[in-house]
C-alpha positions as a Markdown table, in Angstrom:
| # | Residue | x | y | z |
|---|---|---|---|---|
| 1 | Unk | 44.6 | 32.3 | -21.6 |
| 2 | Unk | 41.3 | 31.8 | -23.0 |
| 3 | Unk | 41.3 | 28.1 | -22.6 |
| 4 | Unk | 42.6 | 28.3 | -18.9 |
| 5 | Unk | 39.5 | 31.0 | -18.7 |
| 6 | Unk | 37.4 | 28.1 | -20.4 |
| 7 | Unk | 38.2 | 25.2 | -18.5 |
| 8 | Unk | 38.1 | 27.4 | -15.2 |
| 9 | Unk | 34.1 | 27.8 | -16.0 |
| 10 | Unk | 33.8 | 24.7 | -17.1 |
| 11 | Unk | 35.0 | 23.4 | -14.1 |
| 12 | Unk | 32.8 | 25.9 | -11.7 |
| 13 | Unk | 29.7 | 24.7 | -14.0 |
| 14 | Unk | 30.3 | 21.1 | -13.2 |
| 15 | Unk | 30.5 | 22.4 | -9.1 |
| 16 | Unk | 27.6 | 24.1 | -9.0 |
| 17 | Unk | 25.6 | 21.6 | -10.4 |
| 18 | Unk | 27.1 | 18.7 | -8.2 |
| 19 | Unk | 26.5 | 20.5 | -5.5 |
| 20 | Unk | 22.8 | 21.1 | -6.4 |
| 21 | Unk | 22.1 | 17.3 | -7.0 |
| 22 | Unk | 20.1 | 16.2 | -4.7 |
| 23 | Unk | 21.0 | 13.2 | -2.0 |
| 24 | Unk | 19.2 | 10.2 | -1.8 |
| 25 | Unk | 17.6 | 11.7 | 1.8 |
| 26 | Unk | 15.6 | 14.2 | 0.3 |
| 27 | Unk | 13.6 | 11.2 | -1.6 |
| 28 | Unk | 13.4 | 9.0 | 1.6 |
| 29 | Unk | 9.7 | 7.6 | 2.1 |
| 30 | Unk | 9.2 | 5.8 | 5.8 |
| 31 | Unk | 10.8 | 2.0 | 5.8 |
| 32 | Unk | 8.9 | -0.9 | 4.8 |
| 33 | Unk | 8.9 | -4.3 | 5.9 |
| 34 | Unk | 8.7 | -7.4 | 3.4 |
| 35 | Unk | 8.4 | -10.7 | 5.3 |
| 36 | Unk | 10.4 | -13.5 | 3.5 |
| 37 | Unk | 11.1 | -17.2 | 3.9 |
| 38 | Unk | 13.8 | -15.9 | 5.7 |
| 39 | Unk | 12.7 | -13.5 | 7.8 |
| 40 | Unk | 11.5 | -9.8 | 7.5 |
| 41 | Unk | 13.4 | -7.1 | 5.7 |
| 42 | Unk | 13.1 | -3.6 | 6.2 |
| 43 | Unk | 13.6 | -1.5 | 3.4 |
| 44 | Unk | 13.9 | 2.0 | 2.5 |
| 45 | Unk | 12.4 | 2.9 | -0.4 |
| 46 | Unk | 12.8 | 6.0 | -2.3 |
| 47 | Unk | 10.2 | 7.9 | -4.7 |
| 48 | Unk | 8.4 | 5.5 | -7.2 |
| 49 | Unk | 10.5 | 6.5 | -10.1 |
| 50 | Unk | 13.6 | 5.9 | -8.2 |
| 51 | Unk | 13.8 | 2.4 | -7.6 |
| 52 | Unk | 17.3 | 1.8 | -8.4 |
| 53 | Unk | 18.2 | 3.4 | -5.0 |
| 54 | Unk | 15.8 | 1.0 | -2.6 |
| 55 | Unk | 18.1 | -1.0 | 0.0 |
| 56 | Unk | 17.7 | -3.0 | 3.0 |
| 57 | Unk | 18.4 | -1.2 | 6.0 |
| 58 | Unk | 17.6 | -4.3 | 8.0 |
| 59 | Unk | 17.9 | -8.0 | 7.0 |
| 60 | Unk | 18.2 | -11.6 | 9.0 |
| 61 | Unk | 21.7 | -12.6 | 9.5 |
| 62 | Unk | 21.3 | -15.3 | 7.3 |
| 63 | Unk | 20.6 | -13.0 | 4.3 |
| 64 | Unk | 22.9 | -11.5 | 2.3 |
| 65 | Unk | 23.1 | -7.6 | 1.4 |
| 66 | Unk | 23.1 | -8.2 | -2.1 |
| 67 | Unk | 19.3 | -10.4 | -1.5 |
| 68 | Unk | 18.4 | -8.1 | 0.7 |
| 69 | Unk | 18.8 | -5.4 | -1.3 |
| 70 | Unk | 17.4 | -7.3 | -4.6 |
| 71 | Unk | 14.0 | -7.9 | -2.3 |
| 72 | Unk | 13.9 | -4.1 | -1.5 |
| 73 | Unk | 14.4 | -3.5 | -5.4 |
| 74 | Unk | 11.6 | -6.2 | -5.9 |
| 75 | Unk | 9.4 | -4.3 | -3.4 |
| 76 | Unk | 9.9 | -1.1 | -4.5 |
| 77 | Unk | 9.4 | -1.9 | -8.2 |
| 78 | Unk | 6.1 | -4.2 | -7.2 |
| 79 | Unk | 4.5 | -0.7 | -5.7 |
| 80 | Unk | 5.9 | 1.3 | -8.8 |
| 81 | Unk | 3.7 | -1.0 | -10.9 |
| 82 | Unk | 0.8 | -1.3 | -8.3 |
């Protein structure tokens, strides 16, 4: 019983923190725009210490996510050093 006790808290632990963590959202700073060769992006960039989660929200068709997102990374980790 007291590992079934155990295992129940541990489980309601690991709940209560996930459910704590904040989203993305909350971190959210007003979109960008980098103008490339190809065209502008528009990013969303996140809190300057968190510049694994910038994206593009907006990129020309010719541009991949994956590039698009890589020039929003770029971006935000250019203003982290700035």
């Amino acid at each position: 019983m007291a590992g079934r006790s155990l295992l129940a808290a541990g489980l309601a632990g690991a709940l209560l923190v996930s459910a704590c963590a904040p989203s993305p959202e909350e971190y959210e700073t007003e979109p960008v725009q980098v103008e490339t060769a190809q065209g502008v992006v528009t990013c969303q960039l996140y809190q300057k210490n968190l510049v694994v989660w910038d994206r593009a929200i907006d990129r020309p068709a010719s541009m991949s996510v994956k590039d698009g997102d890589a020039i929003c990374k770029a971006e935000g980790q250019r203003r982290k050093d700035a």
